[in-house]
C-alpha positions in Angstrom: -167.8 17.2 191.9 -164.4 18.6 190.8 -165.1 21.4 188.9 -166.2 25.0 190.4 -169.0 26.3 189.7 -171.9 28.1 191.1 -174.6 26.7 193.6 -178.5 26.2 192.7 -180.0 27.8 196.2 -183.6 27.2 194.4 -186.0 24.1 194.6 -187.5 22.6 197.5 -184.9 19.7 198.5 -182.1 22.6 198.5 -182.2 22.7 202.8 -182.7 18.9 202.6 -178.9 18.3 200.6 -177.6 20.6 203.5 -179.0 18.9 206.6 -177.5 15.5 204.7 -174.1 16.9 203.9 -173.7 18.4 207.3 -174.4 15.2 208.9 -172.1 13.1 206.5 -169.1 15.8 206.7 -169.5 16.0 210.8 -169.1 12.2 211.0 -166.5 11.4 208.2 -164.6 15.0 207.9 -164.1 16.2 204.4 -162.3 13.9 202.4 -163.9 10.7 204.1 -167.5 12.3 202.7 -168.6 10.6 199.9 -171.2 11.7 197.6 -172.9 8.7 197.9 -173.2 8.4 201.3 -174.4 12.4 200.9 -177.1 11.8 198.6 -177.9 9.0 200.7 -178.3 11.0 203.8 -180.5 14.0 202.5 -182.6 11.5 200.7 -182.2 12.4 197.2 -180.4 11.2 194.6 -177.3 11.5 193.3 -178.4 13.7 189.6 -180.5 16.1 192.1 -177.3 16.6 194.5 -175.0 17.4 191.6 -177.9 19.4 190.3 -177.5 21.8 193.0 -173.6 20.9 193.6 -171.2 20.2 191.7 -168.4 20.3 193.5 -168.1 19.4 196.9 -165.8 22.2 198.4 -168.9 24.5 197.3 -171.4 22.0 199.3 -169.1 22.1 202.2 -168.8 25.5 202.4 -172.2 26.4 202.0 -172.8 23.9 205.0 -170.2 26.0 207.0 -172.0 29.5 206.4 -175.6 27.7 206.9 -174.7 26.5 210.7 -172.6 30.0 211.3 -175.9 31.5 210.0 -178.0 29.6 212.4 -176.0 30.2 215.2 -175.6 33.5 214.7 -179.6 34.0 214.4 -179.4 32.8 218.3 -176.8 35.1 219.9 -178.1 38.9 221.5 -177.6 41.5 219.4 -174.5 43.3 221.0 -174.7 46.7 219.1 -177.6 48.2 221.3 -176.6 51.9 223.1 -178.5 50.2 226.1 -175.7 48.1 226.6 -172.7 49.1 228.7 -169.4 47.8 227.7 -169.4 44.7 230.7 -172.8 43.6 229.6 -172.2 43.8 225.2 -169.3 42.4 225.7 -169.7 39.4 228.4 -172.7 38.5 225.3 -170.2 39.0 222.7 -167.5 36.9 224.8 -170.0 34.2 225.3 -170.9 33.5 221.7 -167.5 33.5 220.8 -167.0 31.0 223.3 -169.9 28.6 222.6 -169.1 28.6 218.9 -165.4 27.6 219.4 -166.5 24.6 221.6 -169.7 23.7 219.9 -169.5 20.7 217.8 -169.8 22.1 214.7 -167.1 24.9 215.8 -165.0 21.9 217.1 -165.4 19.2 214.3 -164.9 22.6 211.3 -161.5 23.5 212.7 -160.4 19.7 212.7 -161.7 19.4 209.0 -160.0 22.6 207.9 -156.9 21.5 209.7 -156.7 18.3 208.2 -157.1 19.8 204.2 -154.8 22.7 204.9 -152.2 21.3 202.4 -154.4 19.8 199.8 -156.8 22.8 199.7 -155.5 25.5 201.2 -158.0 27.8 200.2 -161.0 25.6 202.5 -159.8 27.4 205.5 -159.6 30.9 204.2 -163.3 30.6 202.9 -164.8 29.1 206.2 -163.0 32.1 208.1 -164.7 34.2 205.9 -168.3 32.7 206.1 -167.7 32.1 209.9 -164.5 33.6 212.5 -165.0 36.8 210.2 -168.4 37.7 210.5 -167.8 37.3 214.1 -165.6 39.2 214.2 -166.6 42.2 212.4 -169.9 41.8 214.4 -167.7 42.6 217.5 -165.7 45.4 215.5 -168.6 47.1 214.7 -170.2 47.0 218.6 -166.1 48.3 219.6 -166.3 51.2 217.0 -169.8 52.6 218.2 -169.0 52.5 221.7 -165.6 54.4 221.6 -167.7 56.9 219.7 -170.0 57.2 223.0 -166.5 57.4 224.8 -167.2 54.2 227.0 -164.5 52.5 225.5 -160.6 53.8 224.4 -159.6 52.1 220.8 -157.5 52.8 218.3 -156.6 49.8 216.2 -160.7 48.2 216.0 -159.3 44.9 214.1 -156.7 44.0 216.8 -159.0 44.8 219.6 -161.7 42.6 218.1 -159.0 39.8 217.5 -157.9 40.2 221.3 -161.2 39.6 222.6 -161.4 36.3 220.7 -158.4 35.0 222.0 -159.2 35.9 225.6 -162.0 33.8 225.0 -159.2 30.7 224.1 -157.7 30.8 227.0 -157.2 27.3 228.8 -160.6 25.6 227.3 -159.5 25.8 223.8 -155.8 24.3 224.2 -157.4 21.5 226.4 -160.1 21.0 223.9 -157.6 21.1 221.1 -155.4 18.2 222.4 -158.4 16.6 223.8 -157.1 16.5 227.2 -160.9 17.5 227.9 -163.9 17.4 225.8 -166.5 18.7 228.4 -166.8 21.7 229.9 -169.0 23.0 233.2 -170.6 26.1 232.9 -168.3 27.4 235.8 -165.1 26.6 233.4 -166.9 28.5 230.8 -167.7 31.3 233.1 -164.4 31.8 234.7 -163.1 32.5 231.2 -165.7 34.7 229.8 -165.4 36.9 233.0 -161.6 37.0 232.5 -161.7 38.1 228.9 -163.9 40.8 229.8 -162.0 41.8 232.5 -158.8 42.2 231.2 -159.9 43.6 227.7 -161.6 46.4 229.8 -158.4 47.1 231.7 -157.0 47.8 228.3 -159.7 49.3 226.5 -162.3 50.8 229.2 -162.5 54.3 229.0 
């Protein structure tokens, strides 16, 4: 599972391999994952996981765009005109926020942290499976409604950058150093109400 190559995303234990991997690499981070304890988990063996793949940066990775997939499938779509700005973007703001303290969201950064040096490349490819499709989601809602004139933008990448780090503020640092690992939905509130705020007091038209 060293070489790259491309993944097999036919054949019927394909979904099975993922639910196993995600397990394994949410428990023992990427390095501890072994691929027996992989094949183990998805219940197949060890010829049929390397049948689909071979290398395990490619299995962990299509683990990370599988869950941002799934979670993405749940959020409101924030690009309807019916929308004013408060309301697409206190939807927008909240699925930012439930993705950077979900466990997956929370368990992915450690992981990518931790093989920064020995594969630097693992972080850049979850951003762009995850944080960046996010994040052009949000640009793409920020473009349409300055073109109705409800919101004032120039620069659409650092505005959608912004409101993802409004949506840091205080949680993530404390989640971070683990100074707290829960959060009431008041916390969460108080957060999202403040990003929304103060990004319309830049941006609202």
């Amino acid at each position: 599972m060293n070489q790259p190559a491309t993944i097999l995303r036919t054949g019927r234990k394909f979904d099975q391999v993922l639910e196993g991997a995600r397990d394994v690499f949410m428990a023992d981070g990427f390095e501890g994952a072994s691929v027996d304890d992989i094949a183990r988990a998805a219940g197949v063996s060890k010829a049929t996981l390397y049948s689909y793949f071979p290398d395990k940066r490619l299995l962990f990775m299509e683990v990370a765009r599988n869950e941002c997939a799934r979670q993405a499938c749940d959020a409101v779509d924030m690009v309807e005109t019916c929308c004013t700005p408060p309301e697409a973007l206190t939807v927008a703001a909240r699925q930012i926020l439930s993705v950077i303290l979900s466990d997956f969201g929370q368990k992915m950064f450690r992981i990518c942290v931790a093989e920064a040096d020995r594969f630097p490349d693992l972080g850049r490819q979850f951003y762009e499976s995850g944080p960046m499709v996010v994040r052009a989601r949000v640009k793409e809602y920020l473009e349409q409604a300055t073109a109705r004139g409800e919101l004032r933008i120039e620069d659409f990448d650092l505005a959608a950058d912004q409101l993802a780090e409004l949506c840091k503020a205080d949680l993530f640092p404390r989640l971070v150093f683990n100074i707290d690992t829960e959060f009431t939905e008041a916390e969460r509130e108080r957060v999202i109400k403040g990003a929304v705020e103060t990004f319309l007091a830049r941006y609202g038209a």
